[in-house]
Residue, then its C-alpha position, 0 to 999 in steps of 0.5 A: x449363877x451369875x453373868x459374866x462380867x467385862x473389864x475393857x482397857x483405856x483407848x488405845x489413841x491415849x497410850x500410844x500418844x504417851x508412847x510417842x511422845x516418851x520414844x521421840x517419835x516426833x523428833x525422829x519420825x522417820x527412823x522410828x517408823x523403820x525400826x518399828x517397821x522392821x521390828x514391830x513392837x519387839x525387844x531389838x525394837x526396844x533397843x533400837x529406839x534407846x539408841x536413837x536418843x541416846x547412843x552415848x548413855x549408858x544401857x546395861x550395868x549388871x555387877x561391874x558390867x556397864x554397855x552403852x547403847x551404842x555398844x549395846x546396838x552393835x552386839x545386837x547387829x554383830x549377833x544377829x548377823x552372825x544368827x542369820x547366817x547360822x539359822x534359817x529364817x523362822x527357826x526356833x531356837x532356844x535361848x540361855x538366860x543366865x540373867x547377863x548382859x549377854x543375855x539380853x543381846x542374844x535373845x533380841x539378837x534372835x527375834x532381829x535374825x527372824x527366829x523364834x526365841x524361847x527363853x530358857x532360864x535356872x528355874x527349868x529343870x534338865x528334864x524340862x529343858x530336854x522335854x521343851x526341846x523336844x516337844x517345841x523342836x528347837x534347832x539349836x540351842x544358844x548360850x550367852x557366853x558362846x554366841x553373842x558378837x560384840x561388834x561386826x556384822x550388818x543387820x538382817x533384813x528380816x522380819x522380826x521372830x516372835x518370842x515364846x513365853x514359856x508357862x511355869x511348868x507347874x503340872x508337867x513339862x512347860x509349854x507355849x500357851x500362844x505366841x507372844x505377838x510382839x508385833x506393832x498392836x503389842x505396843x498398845x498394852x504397853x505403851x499403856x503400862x508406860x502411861x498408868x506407871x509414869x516411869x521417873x526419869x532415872x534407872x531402873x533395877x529389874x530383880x524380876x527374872x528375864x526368862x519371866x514377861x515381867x522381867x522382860x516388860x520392865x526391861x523393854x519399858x526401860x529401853x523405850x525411853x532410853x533409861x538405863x537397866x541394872x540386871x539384879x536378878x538373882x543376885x544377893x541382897x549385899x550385890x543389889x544394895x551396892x549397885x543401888x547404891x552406885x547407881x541410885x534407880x529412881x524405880x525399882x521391879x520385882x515380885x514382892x519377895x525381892x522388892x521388900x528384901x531389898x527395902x528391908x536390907x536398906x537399899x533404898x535409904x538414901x530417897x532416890x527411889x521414886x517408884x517400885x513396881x510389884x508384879x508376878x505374885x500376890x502383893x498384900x496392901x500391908x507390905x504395900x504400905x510398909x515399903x511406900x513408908x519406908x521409901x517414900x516411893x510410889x507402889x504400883x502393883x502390876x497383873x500379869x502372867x508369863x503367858x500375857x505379859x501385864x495385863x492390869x494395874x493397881x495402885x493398892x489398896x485399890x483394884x486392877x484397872x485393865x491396860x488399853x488394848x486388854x479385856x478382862x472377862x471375870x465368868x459366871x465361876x469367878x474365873x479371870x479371862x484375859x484377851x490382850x494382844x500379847x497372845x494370840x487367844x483369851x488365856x485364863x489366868x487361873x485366878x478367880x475374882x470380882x469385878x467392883x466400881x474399884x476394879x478386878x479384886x482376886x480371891x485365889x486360885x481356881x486351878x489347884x495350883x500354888x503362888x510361892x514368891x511368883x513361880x506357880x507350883x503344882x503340890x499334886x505334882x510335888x507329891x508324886x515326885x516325892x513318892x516316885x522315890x524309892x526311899x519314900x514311903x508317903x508324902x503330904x505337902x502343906x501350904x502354909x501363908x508367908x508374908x513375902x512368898x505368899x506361900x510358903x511349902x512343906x514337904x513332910x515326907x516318911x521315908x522307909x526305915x534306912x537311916x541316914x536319909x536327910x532331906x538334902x538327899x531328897x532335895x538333889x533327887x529331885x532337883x533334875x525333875x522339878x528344878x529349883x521353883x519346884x521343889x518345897x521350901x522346906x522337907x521334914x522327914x517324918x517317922x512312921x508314927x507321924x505318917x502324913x495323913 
């Protein structure tokens, strides 16, 4: 047995000195100290702060939807007006998130109305949905379409609500491991993340998901200084190549199953890509490599879960490095333990790993569970609802290594002998029950002398 070992981040002085410089804190002293005040480290602080450099730029482009910062600053007011009203301060409510502009209004809308906000994305299924909203005891549930304000209204004079990151959902409802804190230490790993990544100026294409901390960091790092976002997630590869093309990101964000889809698709043939940033799953030092030399751009590989937001970077082939303000502890079982101000307790990761003069080096998982394209997926938990089916007899679930997915799942599945069952009939069975990031990446009905073992 081994002790455990201690990663610490930089000094917190030098990431916030970099945050400063790059929100213009120095020449807006004033009103940057009472949008933080008021705020804290938190995504309406995030726009706020775009506004103040900008109002004119454009903030948002998602398909043929472009918002300014202006616009988007007066929806972010106009709508938690309208929330203050509606709600108690220090409700908790939950949030739609179809991936849209609108999407981004309410939620910062909320957290800016003092209520505490859990992000609600497709990757739930209705029987997780109804389970979070009876177990977190949401009261009222907010949709995009319905509830965002484009205009009217004043802002609240309340403190800010803390957003609720909830955990994939892998062995059983999702939770709430911990607050996400977004108060004013929240900067410090993120004004850090701002420093080690050096965004270039330019847009930013987020394909991560925002209902993800690694969507929603990259948004937010986007807004503190003042860049233009373009929302591609779960968009079609036809769409993310046009909109790189209108709009020409000088970086790009997403799990490396989006980013090298979007590499291999051209998107970024043109050179105007500076930077690509990976985070959410596994990036293998060769795709790294292939998308540096195709782009041209920097890789950056980002370590984080939805429970800490990120917590350590990379530049591969090299180890994670943790971020100001994050302790990594590797224990004496190899298992990574992060403390970072974006929860409110050390959260395992459930990697296991290894500290070197190079940094953390991760080996796999140490809780059973499945990295497939940046969702945690629980095979023992897929199997049973598999077997829960009347039509099945037997279910095994192989995991096979996929260069873009990490892993990629298989359900081989002997149903009993009633013909005309496809996997198509197994797959929408279950969908309610495990959601789309639950459900295997392919089902093979078996016949009973293939029964799985």
């Amino acid at each position: 047995m081994t002790d455990s070992v201690t990663l610490r981040g930089v000094s917190s002085g030098a990431a916030m000195g970099s945050l400063i410089c790059r929100v213009g804190v120095l020449r807006h002293p004033w009103r940057t100290a009472r949008i933080l005040r008021m705020h804290g480290g938190s995504l309406p602080a995030a726009i706020e702060l775009g506004a103040l450099r900008d109002e004119r730029k454009i903030a948002l482009v998602r398909g043929a939807e472009q918002i300014s910062y202006a616009r988007l600053r007066r929806a972010l007011h106009a709508t938690a007006a309208a929330l203050a009203d509606r709600c108690e301060a220090g409700g908790r409510v939950g949030i739609g998130i179809d991936q849209s502009a609108a999407s981004v209004v309410l939620l910062a809308a909320a957290l800016a109305a003092g209520l505490d906000a859990v992000p609600l994305g497709r990757r739930l299924s209705q029987h997780d949905r109804d389970a979070v909203a009876d177990q977190l005891r949401l009261t009222d549930l907010l949709d995009p379409a319905r509830d965002v304000l484009w205009d009217g209204g004043r802002q609240p004079a309340r403190a800010a609500g803390q957003l609720m990151i909830l955990s994939s959902g892998s062995t059983g409802t999702p939770r709430v491991t911990g607050r996400r804190s977004f108060r004013l230490r929240a900067l410090i790993p993120l004004a850090d993340l701002d420093r080690r990544i050096h965004w270039p100026a330019g847009p930013v294409l987020v394909l991560a998901p925002l209902d993800h901390g690694h969507g929603l960091s990259a948004v937010v790092a986007g807004f503190l200084r003042g860049a233009t976002v373009l929302l591609g997630a779960q968009s079609p590869s036809d769409e993310i190549v046009a909109m790189a093309a209108d709009h020409q990101p000088s970086c790009v964000t997403g799990v490396p199953m989006q980013l090298a889809r979007a590499v291999r698709a051209g998107a970024f043939d043109s050179g105007h890509l500076r930077l690509i940033v990976s985070g959410s799953s596994r990036l293998q030092d060769e795709l790294a490599e292939e998308m540096r030399v195709r782009t041209g751009a920097r890789v950056i590989d980002c370590l984080g879960t939805t429970e800490t937001g990120t917590f350590a970077v990379r530049l591969p082939p090299e180890g994670f490095q943790p971020l100001a303000g994050v302790r990594l502890l590797v224990d004496h079982e190899h298992r990574v333990i992060v403390d970072t101000p974006l929860a409110d307790e050390p959260t395992p990761t459930g990697d296991t790993g290894e500290v070197s003069a190079a940094g953390l080096h991760l080996h796999g998982r140490a809780d059973g569970l499945v990295d497939t394209a940046g969702e945690l997926v629980s095979p023992l938990r897929m199997r049973r609802a598999f077997e829960s089916l009347p039509q099945v007899v037997s279910c095994r679930i192989d995991a096979v290594d996929d260069e873009l997915r990490g892993t990629l799942l298989i359900a081989r599945v002997e149903v009993h002998d009633s013909p005309g069952v496809e996997a198509s009939d197994l797959r929408e069975a279950l969908l309610p029950v495990l959601g789309r990031s639950g459900l295997p990446q392919r089902i093979d009905i078996v016949s009973p002398a293939q029964r799985p073992a």
